[in-house]
N, C-alpha and C positions, 0 to 999 in steps of 0.2 A: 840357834837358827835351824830352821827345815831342811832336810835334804830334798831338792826337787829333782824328778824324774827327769834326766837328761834326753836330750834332744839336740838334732842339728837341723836350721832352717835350709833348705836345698832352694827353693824360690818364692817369690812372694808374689798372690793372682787377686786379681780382684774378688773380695769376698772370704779370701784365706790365706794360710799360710801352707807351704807344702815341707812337710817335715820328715825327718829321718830317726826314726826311734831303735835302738841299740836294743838287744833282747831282754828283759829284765824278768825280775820273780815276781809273784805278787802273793797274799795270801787273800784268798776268796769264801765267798760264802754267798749259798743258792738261798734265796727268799721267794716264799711264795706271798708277794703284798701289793699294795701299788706302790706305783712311784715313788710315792713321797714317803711311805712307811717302809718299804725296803730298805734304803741305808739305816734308818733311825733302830730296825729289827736287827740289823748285823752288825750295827756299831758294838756294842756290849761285848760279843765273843770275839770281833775281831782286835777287839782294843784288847782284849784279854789275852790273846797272845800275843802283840806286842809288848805288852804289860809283863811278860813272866809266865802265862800258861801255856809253857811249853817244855821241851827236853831237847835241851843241847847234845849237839854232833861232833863238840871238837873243843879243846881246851881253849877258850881266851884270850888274843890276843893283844898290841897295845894298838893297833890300827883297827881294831874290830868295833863297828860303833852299836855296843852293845855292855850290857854288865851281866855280871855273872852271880848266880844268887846260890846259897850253900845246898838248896835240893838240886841243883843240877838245869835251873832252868835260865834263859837270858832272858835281859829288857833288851826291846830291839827302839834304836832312836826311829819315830816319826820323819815319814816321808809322805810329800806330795806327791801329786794328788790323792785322794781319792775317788775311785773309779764305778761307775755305776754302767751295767748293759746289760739287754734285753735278755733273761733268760731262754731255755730248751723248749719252753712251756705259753702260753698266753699267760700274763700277770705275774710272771716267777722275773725276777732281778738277780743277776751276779751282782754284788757288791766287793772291791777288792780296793787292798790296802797294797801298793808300791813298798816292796822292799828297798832297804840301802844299796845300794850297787857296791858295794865293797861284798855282800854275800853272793854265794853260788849255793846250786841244788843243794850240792856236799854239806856246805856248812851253816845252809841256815837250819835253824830250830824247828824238830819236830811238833806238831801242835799238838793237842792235850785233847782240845773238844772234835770229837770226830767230824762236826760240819764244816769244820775250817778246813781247807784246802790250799796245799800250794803246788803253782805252777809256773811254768816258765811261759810266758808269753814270747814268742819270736821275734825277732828283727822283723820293723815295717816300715812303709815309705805310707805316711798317712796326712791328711787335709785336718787341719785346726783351724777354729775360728773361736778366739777369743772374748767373752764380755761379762761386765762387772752385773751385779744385782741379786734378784732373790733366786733361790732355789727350787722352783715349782716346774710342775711336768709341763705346761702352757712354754714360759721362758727359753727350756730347753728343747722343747719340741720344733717352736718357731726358727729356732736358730739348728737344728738339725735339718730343718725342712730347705732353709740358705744355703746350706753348707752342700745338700746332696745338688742342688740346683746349681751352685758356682761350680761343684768339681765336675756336673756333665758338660757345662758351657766351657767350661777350661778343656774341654776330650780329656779327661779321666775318667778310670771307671772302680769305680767302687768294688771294693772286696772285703766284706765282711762287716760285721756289729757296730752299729755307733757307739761311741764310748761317750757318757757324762760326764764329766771333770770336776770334781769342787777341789777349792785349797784353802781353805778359809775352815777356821774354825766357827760353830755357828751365833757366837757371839759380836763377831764381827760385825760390824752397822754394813745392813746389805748392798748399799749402791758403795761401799769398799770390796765389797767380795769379789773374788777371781774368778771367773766359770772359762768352760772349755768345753765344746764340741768336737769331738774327733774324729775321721773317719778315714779309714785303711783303704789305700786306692793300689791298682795292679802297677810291678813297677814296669 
């Protein structure tokens, strides 16, 4: 089973959810593609430090959801979502992979391929709107476009980068798929 990115629902508005997200890690990676070719470009390195291309910061433990391989690097277990938002740039994507919550700064693995990056994302009070289907920049655009329009009718105000959400591996028959729209409002 997945580990999913924890969350606590604080209220529910017409058009969303209002949630409370606890600070977590993520490990990232800057794409310059479109849409749809950004995650597909950052899948490979980022799975590759989940995978083992990386160098462990601390001996193993038996809570640790991780294995430990004899050069010194961890498998780090798969966590939902994965997270897609707008780069620094026109046409550039953060792509990021949600750490387990059992690691901190200290002890997750350092990566291997310089474009990986990890960072702590901070505690946020952020607007979700959940729906199942395909993965295209159209789908999640329309549904970012609801999301920013419920949270000003609700008097929220918006603070900072929509987030793309997939949880679905891309095999999954698409009207099963999980999506999410997220978006960080002032608390």
């Amino acid at each position: 089973m997945t580990e999913q990115q924890p969350y606590r629902v604080v209220s529910r508005h017409p058009g969303f959810e209002l949630r409370r997200y606890p600070a977590h890690l993520v490990a990232e990676m800057q794409i310059q593609a479109s849409f749809t070719r950004a995650p597909i470009e950052a899948f490979r390195p980022l799975a590759a430090y989940v995978g083992g291309a990386n160098r462990a910061r601390h001996p193993i433990g038996p809570s640790t959801p991780a294995t430990s391989a004899s050069d010194g690097s961890e498998k780090i277990a798969m966590t939902v979502p994965v997270v897609q938002v707008e780069g620094e740039w026109p046409g550039a994507y953060l792509v990021q992979f949600v750490m387990p919550a059992t690691f901190t700064a200290a002890t997750l693995p350092e990566p291997v391929d310089a474009r990986v990056r990890i960072r702590e994302i901070p505690a946020q009070l952020a607007a979700a709107i959940r729906f199942s289907g395909r993965w295209t920049e159209q789908a999640f655009s329309q549904r970012a476009t609801m999301l920013g329009r419920s949270v000003t009718a609700a008097g929220l105000q918006p603070t900072g980068a929509i987030r793309y959400a997939r949880f679905d591996l891309p095999w999954k028959p698409w009207f099963l798929r999980r999506n999410e729209v997220v978006l960080p409002v002032v608390e």
